[in-house]
N, CA, C and O of each residue as an XYZ file, in Angstrom:
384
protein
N       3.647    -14.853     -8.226
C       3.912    -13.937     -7.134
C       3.931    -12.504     -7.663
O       4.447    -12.294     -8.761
N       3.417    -11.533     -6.974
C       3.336    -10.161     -7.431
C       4.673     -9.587     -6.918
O       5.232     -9.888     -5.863
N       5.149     -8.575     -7.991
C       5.695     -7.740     -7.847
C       5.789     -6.372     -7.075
O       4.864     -5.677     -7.494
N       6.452     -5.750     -6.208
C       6.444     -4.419     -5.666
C       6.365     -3.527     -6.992
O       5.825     -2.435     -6.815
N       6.753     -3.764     -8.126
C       6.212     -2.461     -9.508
C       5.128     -2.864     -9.886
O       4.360     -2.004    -10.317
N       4.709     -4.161     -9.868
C       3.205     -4.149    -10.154
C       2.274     -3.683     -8.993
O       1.182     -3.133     -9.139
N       2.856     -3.980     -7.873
C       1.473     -3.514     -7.520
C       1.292     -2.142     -6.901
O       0.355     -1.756     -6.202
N       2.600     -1.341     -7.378
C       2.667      0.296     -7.516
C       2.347      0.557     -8.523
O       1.493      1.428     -8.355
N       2.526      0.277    -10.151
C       1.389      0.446    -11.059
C      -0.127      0.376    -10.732
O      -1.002      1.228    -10.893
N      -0.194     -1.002    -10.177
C      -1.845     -1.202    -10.272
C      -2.454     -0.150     -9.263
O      -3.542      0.203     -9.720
N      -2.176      0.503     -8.043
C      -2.341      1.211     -6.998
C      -2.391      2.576     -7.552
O      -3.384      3.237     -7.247
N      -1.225      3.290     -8.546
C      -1.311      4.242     -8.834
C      -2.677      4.579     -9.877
O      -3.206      5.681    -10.021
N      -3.032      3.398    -10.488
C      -4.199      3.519    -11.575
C      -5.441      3.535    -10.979
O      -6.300      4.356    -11.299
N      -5.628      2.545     -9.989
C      -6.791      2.504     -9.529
C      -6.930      3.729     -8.369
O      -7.901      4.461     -8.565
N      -6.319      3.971     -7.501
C      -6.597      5.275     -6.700
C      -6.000      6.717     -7.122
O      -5.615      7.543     -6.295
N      -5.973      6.947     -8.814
C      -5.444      7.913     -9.202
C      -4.216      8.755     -8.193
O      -4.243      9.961     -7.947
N      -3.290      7.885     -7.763
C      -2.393      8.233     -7.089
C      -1.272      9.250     -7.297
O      -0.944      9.291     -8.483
N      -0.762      9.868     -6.718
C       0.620     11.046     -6.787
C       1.887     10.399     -6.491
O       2.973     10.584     -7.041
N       1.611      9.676     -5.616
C       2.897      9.334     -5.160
C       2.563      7.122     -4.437
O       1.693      6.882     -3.600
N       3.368      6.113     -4.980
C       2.821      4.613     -4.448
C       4.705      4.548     -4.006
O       5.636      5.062     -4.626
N       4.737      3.790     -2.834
C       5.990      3.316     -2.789
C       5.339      1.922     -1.751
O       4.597      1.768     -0.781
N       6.315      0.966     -2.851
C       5.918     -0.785     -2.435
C       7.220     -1.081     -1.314
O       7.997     -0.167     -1.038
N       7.324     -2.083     -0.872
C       8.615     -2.797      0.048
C       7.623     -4.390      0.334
O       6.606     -4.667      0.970
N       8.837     -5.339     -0.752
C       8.179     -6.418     -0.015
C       9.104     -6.804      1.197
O      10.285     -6.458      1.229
N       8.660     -7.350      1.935
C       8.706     -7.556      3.677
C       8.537     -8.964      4.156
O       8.415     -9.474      5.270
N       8.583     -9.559      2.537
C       8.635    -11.127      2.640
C       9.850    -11.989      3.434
O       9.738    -13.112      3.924
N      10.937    -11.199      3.413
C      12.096    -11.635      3.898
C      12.298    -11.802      5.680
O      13.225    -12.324      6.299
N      10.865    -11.044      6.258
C      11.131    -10.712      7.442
C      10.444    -11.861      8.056
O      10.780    -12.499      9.054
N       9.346    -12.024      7.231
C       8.603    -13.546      8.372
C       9.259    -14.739      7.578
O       8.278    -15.349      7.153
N      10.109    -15.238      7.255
C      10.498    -16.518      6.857
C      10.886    -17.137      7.962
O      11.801    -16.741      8.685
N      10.091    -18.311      8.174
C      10.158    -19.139      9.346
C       8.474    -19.703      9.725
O       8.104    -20.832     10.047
N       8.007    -18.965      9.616
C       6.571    -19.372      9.612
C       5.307    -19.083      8.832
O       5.357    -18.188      7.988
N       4.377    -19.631      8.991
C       3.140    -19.768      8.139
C       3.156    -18.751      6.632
O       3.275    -19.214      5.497
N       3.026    -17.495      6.929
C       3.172    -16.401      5.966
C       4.549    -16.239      5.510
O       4.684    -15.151      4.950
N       5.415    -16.800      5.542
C       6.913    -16.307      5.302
C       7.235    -16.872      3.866
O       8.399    -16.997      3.486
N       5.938    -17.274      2.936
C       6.509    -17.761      1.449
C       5.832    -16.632      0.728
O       5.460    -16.736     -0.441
N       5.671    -15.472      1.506
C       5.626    -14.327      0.444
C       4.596    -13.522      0.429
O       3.702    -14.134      1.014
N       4.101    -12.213      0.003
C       3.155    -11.642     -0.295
C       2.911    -10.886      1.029
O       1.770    -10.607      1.398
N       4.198    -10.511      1.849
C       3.664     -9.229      3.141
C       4.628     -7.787      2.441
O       5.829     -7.697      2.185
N       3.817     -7.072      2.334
C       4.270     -5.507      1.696
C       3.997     -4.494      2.857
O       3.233     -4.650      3.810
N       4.779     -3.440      2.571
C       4.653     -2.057      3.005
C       4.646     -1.346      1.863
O       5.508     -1.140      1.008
N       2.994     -0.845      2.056
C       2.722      0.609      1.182
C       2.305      1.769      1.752
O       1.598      1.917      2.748
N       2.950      2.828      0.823
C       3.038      4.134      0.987
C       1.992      4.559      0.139
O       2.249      4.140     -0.990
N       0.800      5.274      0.152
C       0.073      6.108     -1.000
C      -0.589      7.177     -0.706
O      -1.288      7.323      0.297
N      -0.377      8.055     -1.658
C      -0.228      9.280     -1.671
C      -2.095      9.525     -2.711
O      -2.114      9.116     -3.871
N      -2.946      9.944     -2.329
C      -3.994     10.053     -3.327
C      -4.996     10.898     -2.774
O      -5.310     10.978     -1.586
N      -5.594     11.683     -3.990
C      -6.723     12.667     -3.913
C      -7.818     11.897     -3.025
O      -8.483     12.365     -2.101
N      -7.833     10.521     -3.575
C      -9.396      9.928     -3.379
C      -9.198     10.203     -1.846
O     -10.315     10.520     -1.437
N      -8.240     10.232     -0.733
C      -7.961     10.286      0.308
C      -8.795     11.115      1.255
O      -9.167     10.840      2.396
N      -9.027     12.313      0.441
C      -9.011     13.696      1.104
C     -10.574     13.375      1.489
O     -11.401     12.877      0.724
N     -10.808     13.812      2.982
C     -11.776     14.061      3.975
C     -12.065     12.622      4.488
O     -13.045     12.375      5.191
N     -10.899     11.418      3.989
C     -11.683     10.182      4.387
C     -10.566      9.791      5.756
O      -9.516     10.388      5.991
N     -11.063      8.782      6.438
C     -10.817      8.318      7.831
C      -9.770      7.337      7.245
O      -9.787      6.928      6.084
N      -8.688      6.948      8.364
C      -7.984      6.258      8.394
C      -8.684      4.949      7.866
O      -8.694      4.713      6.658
N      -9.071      4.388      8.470
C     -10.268      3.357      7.875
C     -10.710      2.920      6.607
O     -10.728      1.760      6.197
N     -11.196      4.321      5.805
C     -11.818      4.456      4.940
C     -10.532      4.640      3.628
O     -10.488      4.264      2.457
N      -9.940      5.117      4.180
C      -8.567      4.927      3.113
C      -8.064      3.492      2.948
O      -7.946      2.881      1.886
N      -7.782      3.052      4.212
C      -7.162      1.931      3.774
C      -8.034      0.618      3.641
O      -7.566     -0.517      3.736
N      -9.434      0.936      3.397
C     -10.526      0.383      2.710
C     -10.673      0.154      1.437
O     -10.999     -0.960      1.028
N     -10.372      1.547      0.355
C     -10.013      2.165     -0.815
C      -8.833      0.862     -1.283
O      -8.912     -0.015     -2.143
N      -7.685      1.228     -0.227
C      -6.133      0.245     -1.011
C      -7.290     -1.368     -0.941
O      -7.659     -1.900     -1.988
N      -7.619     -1.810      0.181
C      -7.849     -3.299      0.045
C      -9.050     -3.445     -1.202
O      -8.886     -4.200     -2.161
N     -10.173     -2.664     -1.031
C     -10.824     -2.581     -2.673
C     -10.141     -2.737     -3.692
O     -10.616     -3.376     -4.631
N      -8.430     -2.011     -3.787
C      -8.295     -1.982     -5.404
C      -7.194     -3.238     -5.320
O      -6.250     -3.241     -6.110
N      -7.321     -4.106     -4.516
C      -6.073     -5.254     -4.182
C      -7.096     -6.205     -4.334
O      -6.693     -7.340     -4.588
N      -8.288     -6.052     -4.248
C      -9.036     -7.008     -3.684
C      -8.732     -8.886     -4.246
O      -8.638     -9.943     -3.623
N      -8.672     -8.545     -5.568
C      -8.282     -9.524     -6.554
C      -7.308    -10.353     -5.586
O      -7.646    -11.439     -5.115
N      -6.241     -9.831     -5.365
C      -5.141    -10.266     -4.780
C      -4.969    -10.950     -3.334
O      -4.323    -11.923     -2.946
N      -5.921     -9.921     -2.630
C      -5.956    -10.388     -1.183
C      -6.409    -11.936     -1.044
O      -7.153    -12.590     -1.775
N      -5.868    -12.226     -0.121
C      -6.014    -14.070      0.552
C      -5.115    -14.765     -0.425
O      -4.628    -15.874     -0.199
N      -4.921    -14.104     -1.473
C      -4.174    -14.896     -2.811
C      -2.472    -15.098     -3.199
O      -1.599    -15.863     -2.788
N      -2.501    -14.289     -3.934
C      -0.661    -13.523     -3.938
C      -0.549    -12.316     -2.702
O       0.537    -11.839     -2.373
N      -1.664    -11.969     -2.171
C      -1.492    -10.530     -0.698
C      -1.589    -11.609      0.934
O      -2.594    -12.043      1.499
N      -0.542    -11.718      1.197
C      -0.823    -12.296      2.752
C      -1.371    -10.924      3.625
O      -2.401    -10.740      4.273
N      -0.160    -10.029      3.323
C      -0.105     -8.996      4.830
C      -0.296     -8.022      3.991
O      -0.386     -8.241      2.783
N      -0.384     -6.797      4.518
C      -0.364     -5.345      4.224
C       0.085     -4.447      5.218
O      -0.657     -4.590      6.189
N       1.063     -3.472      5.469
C       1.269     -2.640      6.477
C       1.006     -1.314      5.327
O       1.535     -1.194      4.222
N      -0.052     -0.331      6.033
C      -0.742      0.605      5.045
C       0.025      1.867      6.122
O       0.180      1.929      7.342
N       0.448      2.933      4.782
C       0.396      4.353      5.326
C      -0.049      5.736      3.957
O       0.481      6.495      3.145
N      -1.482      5.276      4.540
C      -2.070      6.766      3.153
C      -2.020      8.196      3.801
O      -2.327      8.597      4.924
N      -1.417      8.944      2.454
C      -1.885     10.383      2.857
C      -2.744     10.676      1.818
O      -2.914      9.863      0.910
N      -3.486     12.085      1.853
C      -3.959     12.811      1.059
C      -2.663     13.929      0.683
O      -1.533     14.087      1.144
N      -3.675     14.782     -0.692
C      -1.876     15.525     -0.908
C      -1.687     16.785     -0.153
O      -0.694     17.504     -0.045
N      -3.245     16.908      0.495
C      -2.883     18.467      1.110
C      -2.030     18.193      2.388
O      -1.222     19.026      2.800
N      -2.389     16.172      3.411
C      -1.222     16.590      4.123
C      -0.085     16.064      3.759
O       0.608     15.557      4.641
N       0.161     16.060      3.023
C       1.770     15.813      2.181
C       2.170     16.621      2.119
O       3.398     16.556      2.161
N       1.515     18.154      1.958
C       2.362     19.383      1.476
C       2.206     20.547      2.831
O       2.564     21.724      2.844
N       1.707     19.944      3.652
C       1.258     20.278      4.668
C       2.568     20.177      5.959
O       3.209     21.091      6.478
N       2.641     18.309      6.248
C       3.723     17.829      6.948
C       4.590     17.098      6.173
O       5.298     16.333      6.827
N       4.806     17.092      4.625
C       6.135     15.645      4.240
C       5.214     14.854      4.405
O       4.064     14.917      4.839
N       6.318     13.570      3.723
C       5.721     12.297      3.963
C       6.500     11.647      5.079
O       7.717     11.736      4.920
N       6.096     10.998      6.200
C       7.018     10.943      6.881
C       7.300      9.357      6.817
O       6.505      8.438      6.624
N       8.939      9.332      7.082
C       9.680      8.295      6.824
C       9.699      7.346      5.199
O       9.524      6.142      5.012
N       9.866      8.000      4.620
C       9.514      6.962      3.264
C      10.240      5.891      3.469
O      11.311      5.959      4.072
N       9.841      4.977      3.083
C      10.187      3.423      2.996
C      11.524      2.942      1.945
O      11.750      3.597      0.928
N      12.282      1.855      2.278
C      12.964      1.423      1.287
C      13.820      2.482      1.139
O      14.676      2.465      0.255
């Protein structure tokens, strides 16, 4: 089973990131199908971001998970910024 520091290490390396914050969220579906693990909330903060679409960012995170996805990754709840709007508006609501 993956870790929330691993897979804020692995996130920060592969999307040359500023800022990764993990929350596993495994605790919330226990009771059914997905509830033995592997639903996260991530936060990432990255250059590669800048001029790309909601879409296209959180295209980027499932590329550098890819390994993982269907595997140790059930769920994902994604919130990317770039850093200009980080310094622009905050990050809003950080997690955890």
């Amino acid at each position: 089973m993956l870790t929330p520091d691993y897979l804020r290490q692995h996130l920060m390396e592969k999307l040359q990131a500023l800022h990764v914050q993990v929350e596993d969220e495994s605790h919330l579906h226990i009771g059914h199908g997905g509830g033995t693990g592997g639903h996260y909330r991530v936060q990432v903060v990255s250059p590669l971001f800048v001029g790309k679409t909601t879409l296209q960012r959180h295209r980027l995170v499932y590329a550098a998970l890819a390994e993982h996805m269907g595997r140790s990754i059930h769920a994902l709840a994604l919130q990317t910024y770039s850093p200009e709007e980080v310094s622009a508006q905050g990050i809003p609501e950080e997690i955890s």
